[in-house]
C-alpha positions in Angstrom: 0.0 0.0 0.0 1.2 3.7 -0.6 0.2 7.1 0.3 -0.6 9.4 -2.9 -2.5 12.5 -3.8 -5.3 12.6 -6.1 -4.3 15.0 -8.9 -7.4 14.1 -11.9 -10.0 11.6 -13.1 -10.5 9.7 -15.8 -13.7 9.2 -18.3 -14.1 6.5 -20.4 -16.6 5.7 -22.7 -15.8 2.0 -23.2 -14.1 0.0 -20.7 -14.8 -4.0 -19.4 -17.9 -4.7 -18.4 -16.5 -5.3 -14.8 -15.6 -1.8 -14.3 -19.3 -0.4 -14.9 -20.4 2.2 -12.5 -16.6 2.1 -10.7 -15.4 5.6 -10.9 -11.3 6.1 -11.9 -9.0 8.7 -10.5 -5.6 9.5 -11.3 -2.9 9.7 -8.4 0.3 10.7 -7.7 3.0 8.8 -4.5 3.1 11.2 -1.9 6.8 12.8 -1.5 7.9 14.4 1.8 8.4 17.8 0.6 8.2 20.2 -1.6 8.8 18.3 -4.7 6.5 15.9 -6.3 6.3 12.2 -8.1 6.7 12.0 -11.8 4.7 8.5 -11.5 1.1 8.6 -11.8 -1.6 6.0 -11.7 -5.0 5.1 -11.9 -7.2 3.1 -9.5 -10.6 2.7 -8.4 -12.4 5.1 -6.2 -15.2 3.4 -4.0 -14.4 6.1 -1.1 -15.6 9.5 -2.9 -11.7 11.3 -2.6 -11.7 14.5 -4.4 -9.0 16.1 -6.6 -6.1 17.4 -3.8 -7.3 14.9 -1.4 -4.5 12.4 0.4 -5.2 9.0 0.4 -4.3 5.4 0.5 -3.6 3.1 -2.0 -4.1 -0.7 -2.5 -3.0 -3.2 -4.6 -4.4 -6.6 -5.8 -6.4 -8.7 -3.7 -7.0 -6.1 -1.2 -7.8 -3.7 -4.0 -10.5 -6.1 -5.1 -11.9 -6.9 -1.8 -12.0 -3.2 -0.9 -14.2 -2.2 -4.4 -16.1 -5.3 -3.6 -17.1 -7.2 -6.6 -15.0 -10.2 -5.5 -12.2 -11.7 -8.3 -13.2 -11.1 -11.6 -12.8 -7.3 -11.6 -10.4 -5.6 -14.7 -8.6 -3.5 -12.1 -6.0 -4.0 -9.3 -5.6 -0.8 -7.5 -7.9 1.0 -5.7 -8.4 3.7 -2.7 -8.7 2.7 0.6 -8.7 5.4 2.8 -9.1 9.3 3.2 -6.1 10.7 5.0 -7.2 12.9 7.9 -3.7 13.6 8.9 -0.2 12.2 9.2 2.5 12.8 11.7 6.3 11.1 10.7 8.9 10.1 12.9 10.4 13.6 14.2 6.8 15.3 14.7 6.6 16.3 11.3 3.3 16.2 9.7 1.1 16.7 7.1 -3.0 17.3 6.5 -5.5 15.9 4.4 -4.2 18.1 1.8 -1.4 20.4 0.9 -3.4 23.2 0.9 -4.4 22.1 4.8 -0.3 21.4 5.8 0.9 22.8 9.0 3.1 25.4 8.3 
């Protein structure tokens, strides 16, 4: 599992028939700091995040189990979690958000 930001969504007028009614968002790995990820991503979104959002990412059977149409599903990551906050080792921490970052 990873930490990552939502940064956009995805639309698709044809996908697998498994995916129907799943919506798609595009993240990005969270980086301590200023600077940010050139990966991005796409996975499922059963939770609601929004766009700027910090949340938590999963990967293959948990993925599945967590959008909750069992096995036969065309995707393999997927959003587990909202972030409310974070604190690392050394007190620093961070919001649900950058925008929401103590300063």
């Amino acid at each position: 599992m990873l930490l990552a930001t939502v940064v956009g969504q995805v639309w698709s007028t044809q996908k697998d028939a498994s995916l129907d009614g799943i919506r798609m968002l595009i993240v990005q790995p969270f980086v301590d700091g200023d600077q940010k990820s050139a990966e991005t991503m796409v996975v499922a979104d059963p939770m609601g995040a929004g766009i700027g959002e910090r949340v938590v990412v999963v990967f293959g059977r948990a993925a599945r189990h967590v959008i909750g149409q069992g096995h036969d599903i065309g995707i393999q990551t997927a959003i587990s979690a909202i972030v409310d906050g974070m604190e690392f080792e050394g007190g620093r921490s961070f919001g649900p958000s950058a925008d929401a970052d103590p300063a």
